[in-house]
C-alpha positions in Angstrom: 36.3 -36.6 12.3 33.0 -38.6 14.0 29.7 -38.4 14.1 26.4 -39.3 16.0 24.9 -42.4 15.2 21.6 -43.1 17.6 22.4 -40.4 19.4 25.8 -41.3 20.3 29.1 -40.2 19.4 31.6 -42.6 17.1 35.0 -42.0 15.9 35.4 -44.5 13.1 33.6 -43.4 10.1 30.9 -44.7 9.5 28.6 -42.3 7.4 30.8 -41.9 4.6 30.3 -39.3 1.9 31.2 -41.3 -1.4 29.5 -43.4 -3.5 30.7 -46.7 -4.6 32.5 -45.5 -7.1 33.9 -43.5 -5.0 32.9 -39.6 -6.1 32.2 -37.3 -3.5 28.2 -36.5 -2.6 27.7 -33.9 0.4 25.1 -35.8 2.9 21.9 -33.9 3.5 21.4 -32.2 7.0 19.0 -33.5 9.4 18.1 -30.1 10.6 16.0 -28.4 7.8 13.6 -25.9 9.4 12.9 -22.6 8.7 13.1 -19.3 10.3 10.3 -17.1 9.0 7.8 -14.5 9.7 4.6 -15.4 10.5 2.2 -17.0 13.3 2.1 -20.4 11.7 5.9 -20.8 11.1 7.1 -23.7 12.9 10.5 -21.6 13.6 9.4 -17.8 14.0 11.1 -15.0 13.8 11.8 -13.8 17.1 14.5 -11.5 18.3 16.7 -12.9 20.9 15.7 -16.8 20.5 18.2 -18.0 18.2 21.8 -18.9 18.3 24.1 -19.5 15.8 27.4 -21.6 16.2 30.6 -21.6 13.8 34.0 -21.9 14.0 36.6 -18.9 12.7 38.9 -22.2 10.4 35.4 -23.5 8.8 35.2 -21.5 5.3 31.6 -22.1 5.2 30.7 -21.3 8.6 32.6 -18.0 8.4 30.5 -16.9 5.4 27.6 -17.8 7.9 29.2 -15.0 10.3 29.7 -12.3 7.4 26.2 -12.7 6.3 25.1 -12.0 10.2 27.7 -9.1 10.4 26.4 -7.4 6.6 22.9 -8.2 7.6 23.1 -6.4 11.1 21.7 -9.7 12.6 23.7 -9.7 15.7 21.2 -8.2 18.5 18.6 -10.5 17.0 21.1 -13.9 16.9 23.8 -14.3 19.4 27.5 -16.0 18.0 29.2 -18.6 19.3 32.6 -19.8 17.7 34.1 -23.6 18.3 37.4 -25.0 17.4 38.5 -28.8 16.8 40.4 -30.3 19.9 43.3 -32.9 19.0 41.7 -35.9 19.6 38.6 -34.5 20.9 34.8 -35.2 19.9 34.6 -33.1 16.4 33.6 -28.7 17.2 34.6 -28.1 21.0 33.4 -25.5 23.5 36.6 -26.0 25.4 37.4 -27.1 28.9 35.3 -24.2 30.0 32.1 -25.7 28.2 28.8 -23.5 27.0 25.8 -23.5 28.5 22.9 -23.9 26.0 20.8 -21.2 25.4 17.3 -21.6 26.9 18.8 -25.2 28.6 20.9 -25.0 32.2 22.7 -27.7 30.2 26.5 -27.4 30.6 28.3 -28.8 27.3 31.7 -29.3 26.2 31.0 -30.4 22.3 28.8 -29.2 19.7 27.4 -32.6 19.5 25.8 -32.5 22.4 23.9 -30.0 21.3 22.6 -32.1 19.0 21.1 -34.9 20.8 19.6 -32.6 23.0 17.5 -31.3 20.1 17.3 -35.2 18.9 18.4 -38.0 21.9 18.4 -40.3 19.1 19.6 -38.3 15.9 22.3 -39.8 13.2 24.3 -37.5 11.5 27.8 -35.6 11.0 28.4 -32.6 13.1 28.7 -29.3 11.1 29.1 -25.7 11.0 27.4 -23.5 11.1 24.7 -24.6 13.3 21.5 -22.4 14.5 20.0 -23.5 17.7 16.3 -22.6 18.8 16.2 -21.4 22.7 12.6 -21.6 22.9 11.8 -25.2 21.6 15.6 -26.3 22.1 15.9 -27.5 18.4 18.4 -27.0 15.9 15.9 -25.4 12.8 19.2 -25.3 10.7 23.1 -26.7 10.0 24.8 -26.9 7.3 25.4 -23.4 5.4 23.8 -23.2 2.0 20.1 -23.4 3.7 21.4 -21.0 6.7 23.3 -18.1 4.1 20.0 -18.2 2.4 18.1 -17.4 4.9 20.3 -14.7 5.8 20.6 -12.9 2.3 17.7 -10.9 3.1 16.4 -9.3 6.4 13.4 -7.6 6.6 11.5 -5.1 9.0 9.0 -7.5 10.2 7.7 -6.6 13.8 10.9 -9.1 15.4 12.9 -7.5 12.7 14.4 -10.9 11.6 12.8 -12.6 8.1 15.3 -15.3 6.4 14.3 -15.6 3.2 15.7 -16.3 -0.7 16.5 -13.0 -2.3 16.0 -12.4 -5.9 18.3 -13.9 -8.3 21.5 -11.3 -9.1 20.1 -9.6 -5.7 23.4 -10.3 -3.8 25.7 -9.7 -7.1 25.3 -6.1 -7.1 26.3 -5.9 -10.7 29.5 -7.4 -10.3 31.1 -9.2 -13.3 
């Protein structure tokens, strides 16, 4: 699979995720915000601005989509699912395309997405993605940062709040 580098999509790999001794270490995302409550969040909670992107044959970005189905998030962030293409340009759209949320961009790859948030951004494509309507930035991929702030909603005012729940919260005194 590619990635962006400066913004522009390569095939041969390039940003490798092994050390030189050749164990495995998972690359930090690029897109790190947060989605709180709060006037002085930089991504606020807001009911209808965000949109989050998976794919049904990514194991981590279908958690992504149980968390926003057990959390009754879906009238407050709107789903999208991509697919790989044979020999296409890594999470697809289709031939049909997607036009971006608060963009009258047309797109065919989830990459694209990307560099619209960052023309000159360098990193691998992933799901689950959440993309920001009203600035047009990606606040979060990858899905560790993204189930997290799904765990726990609360009844703020937009009725969204991502936050960390209590340790054992989620476990529900399973063994």
């Amino acid at each position: 699979m590619g990635q962006l580098v400066d913004g522009k999509w390569r095939t041969e790999n390039i940003l490798v995720q092994h050390d030189d001794k050749g164990l495995y270490f998972k690359r930090g995302s690029v897109f790190r915000g947060r989605i709180e409550s709060g006037a002085a969040a930089e991504f606020p909670a807001e009911r209808g601005r965000y949109h989050l992107y998976c794919a049904v044959a990514c194991p981590w970005a279908h958690r992504a989509t149980l968390m926003r189905t057990l959390k009754r998030l879906e009238p407050f962030v709107t789903l999208t699912n991509t697919f790989q293409e044979t020999g296409g340009q890594g999470w697809s759209f289709g031939e049909q395309g997607h036009i971006v949320p608060g963009t009258d961009r047309h797109v065919r790859w989830l990459h694209e997405l990307y560099t619209i948030a960052d023309p000159a951004c360098t990193t691998r494509v992933t799901v689950p993605t959440v993309w920001d309507a009203k600035t047009r930035r990606c606040p979060s991929s990858g899905n560790l940062r993204l189930i997290r702030r799904f765990e726990k909603r609360g009844s703020g005012s937009s009725g969204l709040e991502f936050r960390r729940p209590a340790v054992g919260a989620a476990s529900g005194g399973l063994r």
